[in-house]
SEDOTOR-213018 format. One record per residue: residue number from 1; residue in three letters; y, z negated, x negated of N, C-alpha, C in turn. Coordinates in Angstrom, 3 decimals. Layout:
<atom NUM; 'ALA'; <Y; Z; X>; <Y; Z; X>; <Y; Z; X>>
...
# end
This chain:
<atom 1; 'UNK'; <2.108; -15.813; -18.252>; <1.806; -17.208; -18.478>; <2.048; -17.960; -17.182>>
<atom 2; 'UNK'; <1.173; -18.566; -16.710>; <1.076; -19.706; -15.500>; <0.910; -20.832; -15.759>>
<atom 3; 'UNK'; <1.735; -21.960; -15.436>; <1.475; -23.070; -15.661>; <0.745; -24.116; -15.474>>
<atom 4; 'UNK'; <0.040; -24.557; -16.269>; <-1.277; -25.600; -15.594>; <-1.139; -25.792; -14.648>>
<atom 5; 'UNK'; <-0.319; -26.485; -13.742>; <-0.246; -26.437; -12.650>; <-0.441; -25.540; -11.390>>
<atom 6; 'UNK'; <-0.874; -24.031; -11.818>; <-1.173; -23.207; -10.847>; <0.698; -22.281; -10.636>>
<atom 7; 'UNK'; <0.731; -21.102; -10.417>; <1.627; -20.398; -10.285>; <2.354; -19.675; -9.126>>
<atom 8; 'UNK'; <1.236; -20.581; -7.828>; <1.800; -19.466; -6.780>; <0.476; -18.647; -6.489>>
<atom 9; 'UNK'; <0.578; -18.190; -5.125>; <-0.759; -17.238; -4.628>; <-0.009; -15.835; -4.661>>
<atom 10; 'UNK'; <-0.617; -15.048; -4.794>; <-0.944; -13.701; -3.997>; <-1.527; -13.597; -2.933>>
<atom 11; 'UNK'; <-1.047; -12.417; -1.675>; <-1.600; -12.333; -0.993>; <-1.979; -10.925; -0.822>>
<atom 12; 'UNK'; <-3.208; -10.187; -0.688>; <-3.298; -8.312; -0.583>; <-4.011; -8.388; 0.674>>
<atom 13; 'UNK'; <-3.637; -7.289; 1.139>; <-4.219; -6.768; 2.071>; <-5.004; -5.670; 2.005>>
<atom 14; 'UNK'; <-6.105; -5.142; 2.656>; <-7.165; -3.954; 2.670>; <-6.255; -3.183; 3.362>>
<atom 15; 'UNK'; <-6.309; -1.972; 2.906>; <-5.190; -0.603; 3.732>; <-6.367; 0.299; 4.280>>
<atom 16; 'UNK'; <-7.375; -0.296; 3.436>; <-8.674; 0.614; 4.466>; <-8.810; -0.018; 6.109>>
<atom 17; 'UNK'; <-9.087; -1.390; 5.477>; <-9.497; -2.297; 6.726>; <-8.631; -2.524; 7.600>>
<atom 18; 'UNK'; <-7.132; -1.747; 7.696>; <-6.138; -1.941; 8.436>; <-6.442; -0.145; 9.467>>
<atom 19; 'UNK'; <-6.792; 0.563; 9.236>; <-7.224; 1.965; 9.978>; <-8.263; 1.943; 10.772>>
<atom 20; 'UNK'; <-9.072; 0.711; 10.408>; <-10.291; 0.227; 11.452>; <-9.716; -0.507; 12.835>>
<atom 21; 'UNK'; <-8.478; -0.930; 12.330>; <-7.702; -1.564; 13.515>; <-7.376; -0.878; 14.764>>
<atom 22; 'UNK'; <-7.058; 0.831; 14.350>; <-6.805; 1.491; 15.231>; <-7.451; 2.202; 15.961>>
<atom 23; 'UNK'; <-6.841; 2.538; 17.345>; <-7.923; 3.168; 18.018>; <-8.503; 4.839; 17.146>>
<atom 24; 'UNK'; <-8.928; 5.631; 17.746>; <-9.144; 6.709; 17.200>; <-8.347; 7.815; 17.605>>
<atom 25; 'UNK'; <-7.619; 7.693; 18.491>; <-6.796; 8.761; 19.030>; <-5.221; 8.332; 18.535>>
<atom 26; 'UNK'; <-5.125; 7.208; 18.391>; <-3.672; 6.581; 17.368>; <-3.616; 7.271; 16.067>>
<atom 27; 'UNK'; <-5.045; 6.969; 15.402>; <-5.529; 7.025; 14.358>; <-5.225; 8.534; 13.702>>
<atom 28; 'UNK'; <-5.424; 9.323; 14.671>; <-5.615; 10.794; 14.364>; <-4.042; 11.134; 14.988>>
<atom 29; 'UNK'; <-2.983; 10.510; 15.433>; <-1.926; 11.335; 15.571>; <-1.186; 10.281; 14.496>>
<atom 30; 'UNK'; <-1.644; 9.602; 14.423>; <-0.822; 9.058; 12.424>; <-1.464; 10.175; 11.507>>
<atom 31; 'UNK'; <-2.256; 10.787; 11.585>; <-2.700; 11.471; 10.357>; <-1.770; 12.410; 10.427>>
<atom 32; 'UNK'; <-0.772; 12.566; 11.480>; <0.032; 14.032; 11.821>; <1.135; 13.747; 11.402>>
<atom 33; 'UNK'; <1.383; 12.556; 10.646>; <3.115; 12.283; 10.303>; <2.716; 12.038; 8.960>>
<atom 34; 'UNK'; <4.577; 12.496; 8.781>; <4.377; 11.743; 7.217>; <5.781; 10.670; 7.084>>
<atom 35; 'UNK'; <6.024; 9.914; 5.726>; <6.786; 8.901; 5.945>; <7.894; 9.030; 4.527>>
<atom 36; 'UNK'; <8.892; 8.740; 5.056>; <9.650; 8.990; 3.441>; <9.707; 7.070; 2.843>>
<atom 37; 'UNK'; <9.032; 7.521; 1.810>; <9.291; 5.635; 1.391>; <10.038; 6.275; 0.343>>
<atom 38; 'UNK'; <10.684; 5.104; -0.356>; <11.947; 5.051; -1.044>; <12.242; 3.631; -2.343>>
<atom 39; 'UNK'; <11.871; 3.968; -3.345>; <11.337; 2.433; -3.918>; <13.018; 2.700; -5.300>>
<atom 40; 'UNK'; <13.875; 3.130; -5.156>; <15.157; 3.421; -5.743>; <15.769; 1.736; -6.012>>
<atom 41; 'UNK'; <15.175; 0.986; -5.378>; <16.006; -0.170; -5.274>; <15.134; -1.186; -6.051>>
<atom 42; 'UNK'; <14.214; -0.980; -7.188>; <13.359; -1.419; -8.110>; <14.305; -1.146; -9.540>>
<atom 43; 'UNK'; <15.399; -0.271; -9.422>; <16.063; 0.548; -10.627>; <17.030; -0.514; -10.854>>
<atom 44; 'UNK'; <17.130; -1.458; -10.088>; <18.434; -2.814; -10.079>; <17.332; -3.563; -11.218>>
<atom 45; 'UNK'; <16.172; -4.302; -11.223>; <15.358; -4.896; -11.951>; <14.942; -3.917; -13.336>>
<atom 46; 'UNK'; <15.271; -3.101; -13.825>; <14.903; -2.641; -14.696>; <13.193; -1.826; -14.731>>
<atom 47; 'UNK'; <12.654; -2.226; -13.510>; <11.507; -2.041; -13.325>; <10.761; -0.622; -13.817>>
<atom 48; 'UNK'; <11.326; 0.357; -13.359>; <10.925; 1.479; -13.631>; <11.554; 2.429; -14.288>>
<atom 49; 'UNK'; <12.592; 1.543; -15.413>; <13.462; 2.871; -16.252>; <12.780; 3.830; -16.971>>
<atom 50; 'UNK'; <11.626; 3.110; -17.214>; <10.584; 3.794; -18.895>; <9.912; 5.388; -17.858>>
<atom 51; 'UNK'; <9.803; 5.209; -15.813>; <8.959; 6.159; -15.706>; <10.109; 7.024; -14.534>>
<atom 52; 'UNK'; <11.478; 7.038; -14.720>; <12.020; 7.823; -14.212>; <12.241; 8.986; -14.486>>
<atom 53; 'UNK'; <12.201; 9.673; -15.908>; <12.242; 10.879; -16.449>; <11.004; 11.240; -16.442>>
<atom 54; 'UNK'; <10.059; 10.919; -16.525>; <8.672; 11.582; -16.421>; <7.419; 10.679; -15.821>>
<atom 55; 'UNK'; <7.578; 10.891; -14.132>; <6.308; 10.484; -13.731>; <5.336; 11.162; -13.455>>
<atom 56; 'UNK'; <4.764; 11.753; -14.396>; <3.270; 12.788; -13.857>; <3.395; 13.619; -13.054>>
<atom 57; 'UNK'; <3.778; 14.288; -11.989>; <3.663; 14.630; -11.180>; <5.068; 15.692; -11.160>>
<atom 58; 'UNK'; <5.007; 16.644; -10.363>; <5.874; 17.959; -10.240>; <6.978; 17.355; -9.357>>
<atom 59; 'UNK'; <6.020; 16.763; -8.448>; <6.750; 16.423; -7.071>; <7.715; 14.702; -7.518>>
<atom 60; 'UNK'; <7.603; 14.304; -8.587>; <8.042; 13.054; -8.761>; <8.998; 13.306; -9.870>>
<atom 61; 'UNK'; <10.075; 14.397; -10.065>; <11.122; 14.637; -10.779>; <12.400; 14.050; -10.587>>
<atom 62; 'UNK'; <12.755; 13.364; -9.517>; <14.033; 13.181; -8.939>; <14.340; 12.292; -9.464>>
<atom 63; 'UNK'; <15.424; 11.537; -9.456>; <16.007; 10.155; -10.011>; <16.178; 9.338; -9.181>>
<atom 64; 'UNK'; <15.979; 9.808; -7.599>; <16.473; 9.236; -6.800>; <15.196; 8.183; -6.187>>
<atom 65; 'UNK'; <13.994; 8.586; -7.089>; <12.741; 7.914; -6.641>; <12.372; 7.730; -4.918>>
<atom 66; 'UNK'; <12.231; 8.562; -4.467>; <12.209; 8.599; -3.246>; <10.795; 9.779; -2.826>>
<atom 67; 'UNK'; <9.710; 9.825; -1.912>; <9.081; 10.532; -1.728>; <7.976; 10.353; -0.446>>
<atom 68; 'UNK'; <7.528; 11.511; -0.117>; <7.446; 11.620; 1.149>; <5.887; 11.512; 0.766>>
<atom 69; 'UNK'; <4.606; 10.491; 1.700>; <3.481; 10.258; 1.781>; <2.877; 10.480; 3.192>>
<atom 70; 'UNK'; <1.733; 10.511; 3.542>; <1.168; 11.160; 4.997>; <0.733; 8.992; 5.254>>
<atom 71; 'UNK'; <1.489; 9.326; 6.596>; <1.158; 7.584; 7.182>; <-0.362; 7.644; 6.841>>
<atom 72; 'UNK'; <-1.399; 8.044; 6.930>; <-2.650; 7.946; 7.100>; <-3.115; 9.031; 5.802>>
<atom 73; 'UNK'; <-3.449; 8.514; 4.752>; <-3.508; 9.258; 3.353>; <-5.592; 9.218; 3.482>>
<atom 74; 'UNK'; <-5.970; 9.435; 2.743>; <-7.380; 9.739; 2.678>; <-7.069; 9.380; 0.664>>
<atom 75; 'UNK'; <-7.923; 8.172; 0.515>; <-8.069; 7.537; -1.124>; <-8.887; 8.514; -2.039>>
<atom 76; 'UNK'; <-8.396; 9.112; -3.356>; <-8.857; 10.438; -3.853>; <-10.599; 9.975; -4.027>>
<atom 77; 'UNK'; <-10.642; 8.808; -4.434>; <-11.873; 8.290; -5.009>; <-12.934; 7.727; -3.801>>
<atom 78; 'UNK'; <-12.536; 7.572; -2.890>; <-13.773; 6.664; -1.749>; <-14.111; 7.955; -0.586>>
<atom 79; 'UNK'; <-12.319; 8.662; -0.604>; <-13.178; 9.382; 0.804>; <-12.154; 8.728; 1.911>>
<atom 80; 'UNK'; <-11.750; 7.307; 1.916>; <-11.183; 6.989; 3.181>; <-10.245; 6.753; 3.414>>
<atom 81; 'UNK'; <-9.842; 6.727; 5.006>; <-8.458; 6.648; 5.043>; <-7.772; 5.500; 5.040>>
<atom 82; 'UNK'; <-6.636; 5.271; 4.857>; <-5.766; 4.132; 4.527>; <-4.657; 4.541; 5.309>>
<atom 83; 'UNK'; <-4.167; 3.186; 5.729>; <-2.869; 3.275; 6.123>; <-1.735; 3.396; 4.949>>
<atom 84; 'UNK'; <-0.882; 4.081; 5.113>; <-0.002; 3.950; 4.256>; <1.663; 3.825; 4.230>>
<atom 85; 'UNK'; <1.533; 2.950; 4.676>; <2.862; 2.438; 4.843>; <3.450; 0.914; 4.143>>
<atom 86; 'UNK'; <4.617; 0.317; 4.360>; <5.137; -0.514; 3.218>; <6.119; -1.257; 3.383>>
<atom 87; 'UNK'; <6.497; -2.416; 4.280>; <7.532; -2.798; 4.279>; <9.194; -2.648; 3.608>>
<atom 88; 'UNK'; <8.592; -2.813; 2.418>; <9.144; -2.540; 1.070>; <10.243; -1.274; 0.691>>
<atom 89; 'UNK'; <8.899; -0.290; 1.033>; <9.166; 0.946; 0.477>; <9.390; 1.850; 1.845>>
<atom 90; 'UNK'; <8.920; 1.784; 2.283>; <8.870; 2.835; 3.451>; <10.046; 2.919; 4.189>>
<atom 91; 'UNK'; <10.693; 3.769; 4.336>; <12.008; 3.562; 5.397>; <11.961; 4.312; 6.509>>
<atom 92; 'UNK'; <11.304; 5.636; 7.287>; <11.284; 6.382; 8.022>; <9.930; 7.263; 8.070>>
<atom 93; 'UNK'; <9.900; 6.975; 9.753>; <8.616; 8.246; 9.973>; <9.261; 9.494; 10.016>>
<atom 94; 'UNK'; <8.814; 10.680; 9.530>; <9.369; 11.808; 10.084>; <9.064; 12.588; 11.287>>
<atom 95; 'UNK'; <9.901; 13.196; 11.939>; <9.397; 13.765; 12.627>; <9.638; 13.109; 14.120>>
<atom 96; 'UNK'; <10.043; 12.100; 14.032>; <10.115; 11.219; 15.552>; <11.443; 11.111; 15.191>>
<atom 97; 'UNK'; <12.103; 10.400; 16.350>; <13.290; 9.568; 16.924>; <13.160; 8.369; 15.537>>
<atom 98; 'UNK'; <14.698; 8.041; 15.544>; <14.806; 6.499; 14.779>; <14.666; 5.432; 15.277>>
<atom 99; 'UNK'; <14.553; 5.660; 16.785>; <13.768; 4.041; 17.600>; <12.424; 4.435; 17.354>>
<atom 100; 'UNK'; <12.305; 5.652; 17.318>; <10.336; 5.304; 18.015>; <10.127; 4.835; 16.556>>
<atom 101; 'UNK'; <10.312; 5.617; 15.148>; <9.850; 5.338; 13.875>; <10.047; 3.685; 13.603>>
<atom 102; 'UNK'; <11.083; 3.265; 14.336>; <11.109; 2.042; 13.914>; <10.345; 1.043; 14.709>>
<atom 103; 'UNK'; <9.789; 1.445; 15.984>; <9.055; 0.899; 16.744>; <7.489; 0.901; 16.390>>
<atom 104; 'UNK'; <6.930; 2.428; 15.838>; <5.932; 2.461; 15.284>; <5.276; 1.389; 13.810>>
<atom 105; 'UNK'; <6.842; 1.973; 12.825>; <6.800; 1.212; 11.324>; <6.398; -0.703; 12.027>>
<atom 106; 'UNK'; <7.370; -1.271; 12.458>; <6.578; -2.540; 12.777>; <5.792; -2.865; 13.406>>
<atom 107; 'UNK'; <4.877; -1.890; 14.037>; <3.791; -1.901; 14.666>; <2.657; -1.748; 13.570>>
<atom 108; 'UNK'; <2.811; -1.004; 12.978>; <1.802; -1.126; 11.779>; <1.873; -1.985; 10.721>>
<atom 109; 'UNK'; <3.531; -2.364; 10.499>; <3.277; -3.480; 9.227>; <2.551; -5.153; 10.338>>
<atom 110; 'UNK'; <3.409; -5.022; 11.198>; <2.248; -6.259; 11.819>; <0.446; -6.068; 11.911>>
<atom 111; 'UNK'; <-0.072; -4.542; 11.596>; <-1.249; -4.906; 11.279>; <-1.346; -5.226; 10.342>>
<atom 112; 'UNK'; <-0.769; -4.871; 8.907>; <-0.218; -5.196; 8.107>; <-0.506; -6.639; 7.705>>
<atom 113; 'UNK'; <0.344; -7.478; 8.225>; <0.622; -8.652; 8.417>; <-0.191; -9.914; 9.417>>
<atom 114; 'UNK'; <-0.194; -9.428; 10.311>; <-1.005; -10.139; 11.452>; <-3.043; -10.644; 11.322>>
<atom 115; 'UNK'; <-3.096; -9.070; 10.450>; <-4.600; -10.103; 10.516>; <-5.463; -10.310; 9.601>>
<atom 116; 'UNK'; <-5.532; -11.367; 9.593>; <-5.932; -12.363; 8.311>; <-7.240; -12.295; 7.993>>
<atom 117; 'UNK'; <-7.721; -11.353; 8.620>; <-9.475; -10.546; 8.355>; <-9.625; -9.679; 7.605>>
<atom 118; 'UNK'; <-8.367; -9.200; 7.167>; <-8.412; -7.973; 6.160>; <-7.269; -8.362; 5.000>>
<atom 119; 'UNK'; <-7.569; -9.825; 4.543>; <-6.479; -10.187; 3.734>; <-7.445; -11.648; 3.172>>
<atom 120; 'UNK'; <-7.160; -11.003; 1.750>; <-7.582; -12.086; 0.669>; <-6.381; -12.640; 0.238>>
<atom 121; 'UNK'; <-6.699; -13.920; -0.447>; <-5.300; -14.933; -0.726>; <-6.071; -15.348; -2.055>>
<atom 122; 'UNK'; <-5.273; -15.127; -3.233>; <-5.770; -15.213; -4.557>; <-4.984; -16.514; -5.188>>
<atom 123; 'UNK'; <-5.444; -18.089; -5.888>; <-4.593; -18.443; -6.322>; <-4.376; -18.662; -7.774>>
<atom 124; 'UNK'; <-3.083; -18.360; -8.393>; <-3.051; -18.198; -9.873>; <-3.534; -19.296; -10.502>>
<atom 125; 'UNK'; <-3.962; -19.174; -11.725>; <-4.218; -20.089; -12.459>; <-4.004; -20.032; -13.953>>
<atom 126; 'UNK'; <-3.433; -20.782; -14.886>; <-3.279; -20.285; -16.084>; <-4.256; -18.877; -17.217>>
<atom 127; 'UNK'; <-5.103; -18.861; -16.379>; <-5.935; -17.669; -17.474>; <-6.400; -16.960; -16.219>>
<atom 128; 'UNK'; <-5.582; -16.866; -15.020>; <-5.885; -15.255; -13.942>; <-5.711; -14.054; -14.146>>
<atom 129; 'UNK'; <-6.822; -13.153; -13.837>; <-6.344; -11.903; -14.094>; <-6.836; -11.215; -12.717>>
<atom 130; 'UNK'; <-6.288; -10.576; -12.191>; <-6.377; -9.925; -11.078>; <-5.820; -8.376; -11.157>>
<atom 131; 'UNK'; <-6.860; -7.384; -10.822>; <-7.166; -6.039; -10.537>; <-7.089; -5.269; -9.505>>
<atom 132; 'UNK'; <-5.958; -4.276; -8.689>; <-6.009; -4.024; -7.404>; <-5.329; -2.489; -7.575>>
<atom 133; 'UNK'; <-6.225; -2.071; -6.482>; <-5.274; -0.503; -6.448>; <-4.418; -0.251; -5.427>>
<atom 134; 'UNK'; <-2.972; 0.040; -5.757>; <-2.029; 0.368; -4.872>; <-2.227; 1.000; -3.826>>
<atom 135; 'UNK'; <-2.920; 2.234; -4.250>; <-3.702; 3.337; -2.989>; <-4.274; 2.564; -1.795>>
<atom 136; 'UNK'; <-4.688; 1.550; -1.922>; <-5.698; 1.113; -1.017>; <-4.972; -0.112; -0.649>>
<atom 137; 'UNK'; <-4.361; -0.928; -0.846>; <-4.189; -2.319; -0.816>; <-2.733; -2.839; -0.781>>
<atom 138; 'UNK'; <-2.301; -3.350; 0.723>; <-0.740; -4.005; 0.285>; <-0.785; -5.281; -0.417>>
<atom 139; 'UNK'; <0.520; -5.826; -1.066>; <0.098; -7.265; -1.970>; <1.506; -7.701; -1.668>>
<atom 140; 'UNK'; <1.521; -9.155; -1.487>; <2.870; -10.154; -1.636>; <2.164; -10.903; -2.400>>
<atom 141; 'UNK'; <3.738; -11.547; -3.427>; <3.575; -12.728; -3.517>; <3.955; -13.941; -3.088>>
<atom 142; 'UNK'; <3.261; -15.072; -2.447>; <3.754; -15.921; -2.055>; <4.508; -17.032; -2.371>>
<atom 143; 'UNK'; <6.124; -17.153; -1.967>; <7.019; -17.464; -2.505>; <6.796; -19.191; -2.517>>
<atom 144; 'UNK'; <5.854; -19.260; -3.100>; <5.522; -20.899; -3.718>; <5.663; -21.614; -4.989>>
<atom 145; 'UNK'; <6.323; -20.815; -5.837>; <6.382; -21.226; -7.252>; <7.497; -21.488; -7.417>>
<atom 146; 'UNK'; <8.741; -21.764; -7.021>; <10.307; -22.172; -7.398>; <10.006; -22.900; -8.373>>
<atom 147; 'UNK'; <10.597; -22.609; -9.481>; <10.999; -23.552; -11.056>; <9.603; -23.309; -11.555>>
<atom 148; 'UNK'; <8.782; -22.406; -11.459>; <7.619; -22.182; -12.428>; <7.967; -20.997; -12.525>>
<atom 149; 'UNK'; <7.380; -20.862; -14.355>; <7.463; -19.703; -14.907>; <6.168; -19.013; -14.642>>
<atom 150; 'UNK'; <6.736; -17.532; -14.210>; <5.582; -16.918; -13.751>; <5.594; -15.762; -15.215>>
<atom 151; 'UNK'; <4.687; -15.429; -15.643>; <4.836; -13.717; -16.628>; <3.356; -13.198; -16.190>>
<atom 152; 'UNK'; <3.378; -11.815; -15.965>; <2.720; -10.658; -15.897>; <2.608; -10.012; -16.350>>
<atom 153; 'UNK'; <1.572; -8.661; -16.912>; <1.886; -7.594; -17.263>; <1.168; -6.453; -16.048>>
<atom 154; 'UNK'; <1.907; -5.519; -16.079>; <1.482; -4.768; -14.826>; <1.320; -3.138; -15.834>>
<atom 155; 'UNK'; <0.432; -3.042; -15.292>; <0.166; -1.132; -15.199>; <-0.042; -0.336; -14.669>>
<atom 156; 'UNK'; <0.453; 0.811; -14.186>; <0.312; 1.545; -12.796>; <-0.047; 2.997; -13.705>>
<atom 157; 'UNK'; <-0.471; 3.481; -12.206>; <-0.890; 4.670; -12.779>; <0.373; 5.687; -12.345>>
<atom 158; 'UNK'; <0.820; 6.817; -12.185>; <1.617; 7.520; -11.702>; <1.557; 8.958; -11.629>>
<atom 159; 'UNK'; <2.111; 9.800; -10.046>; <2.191; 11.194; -10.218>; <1.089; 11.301; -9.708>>
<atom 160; 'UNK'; <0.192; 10.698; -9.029>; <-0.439; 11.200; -7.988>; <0.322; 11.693; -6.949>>
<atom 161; 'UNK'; <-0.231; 12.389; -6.257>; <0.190; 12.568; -4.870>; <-1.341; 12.435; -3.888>>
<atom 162; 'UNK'; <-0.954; 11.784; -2.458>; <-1.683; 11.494; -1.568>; <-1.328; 12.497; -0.993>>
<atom 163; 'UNK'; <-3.308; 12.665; -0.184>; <-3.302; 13.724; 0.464>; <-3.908; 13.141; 2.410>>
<atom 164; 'UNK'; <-4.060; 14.081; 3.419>; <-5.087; 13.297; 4.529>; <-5.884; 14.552; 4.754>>
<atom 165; 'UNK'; <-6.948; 14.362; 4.467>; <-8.286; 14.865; 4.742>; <-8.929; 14.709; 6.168>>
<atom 166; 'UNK'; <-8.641; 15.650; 6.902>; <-9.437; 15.487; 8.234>; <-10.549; 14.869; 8.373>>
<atom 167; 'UNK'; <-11.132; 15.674; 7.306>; <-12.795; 15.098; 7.431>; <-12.692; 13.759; 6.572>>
<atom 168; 'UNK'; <-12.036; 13.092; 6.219>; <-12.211; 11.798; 5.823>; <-12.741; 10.768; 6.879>>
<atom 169; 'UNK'; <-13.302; 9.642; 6.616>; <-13.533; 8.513; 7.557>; <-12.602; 6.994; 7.301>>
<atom 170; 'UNK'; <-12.982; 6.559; 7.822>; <-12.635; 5.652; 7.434>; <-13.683; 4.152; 7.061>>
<atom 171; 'UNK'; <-13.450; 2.958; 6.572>; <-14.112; 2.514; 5.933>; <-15.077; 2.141; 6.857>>
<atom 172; 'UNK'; <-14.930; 1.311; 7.909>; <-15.532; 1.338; 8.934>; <-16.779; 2.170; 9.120>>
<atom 173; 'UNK'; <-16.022; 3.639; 9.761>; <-17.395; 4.921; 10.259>; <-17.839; 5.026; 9.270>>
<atom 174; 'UNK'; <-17.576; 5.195; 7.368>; <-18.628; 5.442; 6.296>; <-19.558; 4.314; 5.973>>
<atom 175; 'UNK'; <-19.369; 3.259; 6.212>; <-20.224; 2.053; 6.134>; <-20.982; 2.069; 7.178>>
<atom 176; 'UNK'; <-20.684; 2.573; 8.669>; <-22.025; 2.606; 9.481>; <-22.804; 3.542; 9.332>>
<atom 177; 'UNK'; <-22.008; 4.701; 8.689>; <-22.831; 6.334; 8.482>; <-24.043; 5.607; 7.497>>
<atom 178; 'UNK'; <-23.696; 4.949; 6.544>; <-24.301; 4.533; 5.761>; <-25.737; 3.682; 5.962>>
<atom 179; 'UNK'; <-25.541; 2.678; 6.882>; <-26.246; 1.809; 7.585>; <-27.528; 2.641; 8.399>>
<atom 180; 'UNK'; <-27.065; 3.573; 9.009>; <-28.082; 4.084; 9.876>; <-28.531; 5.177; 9.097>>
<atom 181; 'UNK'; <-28.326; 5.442; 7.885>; <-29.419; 5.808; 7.030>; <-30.659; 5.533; 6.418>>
<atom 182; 'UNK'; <-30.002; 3.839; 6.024>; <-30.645; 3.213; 5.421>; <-31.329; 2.826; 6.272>>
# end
């Protein structure tokens, strides 16, 4: 429920349109790491008690909700690659130093963050409904609603695991592959 008055924006970002950012030789030694994100600290909000004993997946048994994703994942359904990383969630690249990972991680959440070409701004309204896939897309909400009641209902899917597909593209090169077909 949002209040006539409007509830506050969302803001998402394209995780496709953030891999177009990079060069191609960046691009392809992110596909070579992977990242441990860590979302354990959602278990304070009650958020995810109902999917800690059974989230789909072999690899998603732990309690400790913690799991390891490839920075540069390839989306099961499009083909392309995404960045995948998370302010939030993400705590460490593997495989590097803890300066460089941390030098890298805010290098990418500022693409992340920084450009406003690959970022829609949604604003609530008492009868909004808005549709987005995690795989593909970072989301804030923008902290504009103090003393309005906000309610949601959310549904996720769970127990996938992301994979990176060499031969994947990204959104970019499949939209021109596309173009010079047509």
């Amino acid at each position: 429920r949002v209040p006539e008055n409007g509830g506050g924006d969302t803001l998402w970002c394209s995780l496709f349109d953030c891999c177009d950012k990079l060069s191609p030789s960046f691009l392809r030694y992110l596909e070579t790491l992977t990242a441990t994100h860590d979302s354990g600290w959602l278990k304070a909000f009650g958020t995810l008690s109902n999917m800690v004993e059974n989230r789909g997946h072999p690899d998603n048994s732990t309690q400790d909700l913690v799991a390891v994703h490839p920075v540069i994942a390839t989306h099961p359904v499009t083909g392309w690659k995404v960045l995948y990383v998370n302010r939030s969630y993400t705590k460490h690249i593997n495989g590097v130093t803890q300066e460089e990972s941390a030098h890298l991680l805010e290098y990418l959440y500022r693409i992340i963050s920084d450009n406003h070409d690959v970022q829609a701004r949604y604003r609530w309204d008492p009868n909004g409904v808005a549709i987005w896939d995690n795989r593909s897309t970072a989301h804030c909400a923008t902290n504009d609603y103090s003393g309005k009641d906000r309610y949601g209902v959310r549904t996720m899917s769970i127990g996938e695991r992301l994979e990176t597909n060499p031969k994947g593209q990204t959104k970019g090169e499949a939209l021109r592959a596309q173009q010079s077909v047509a």
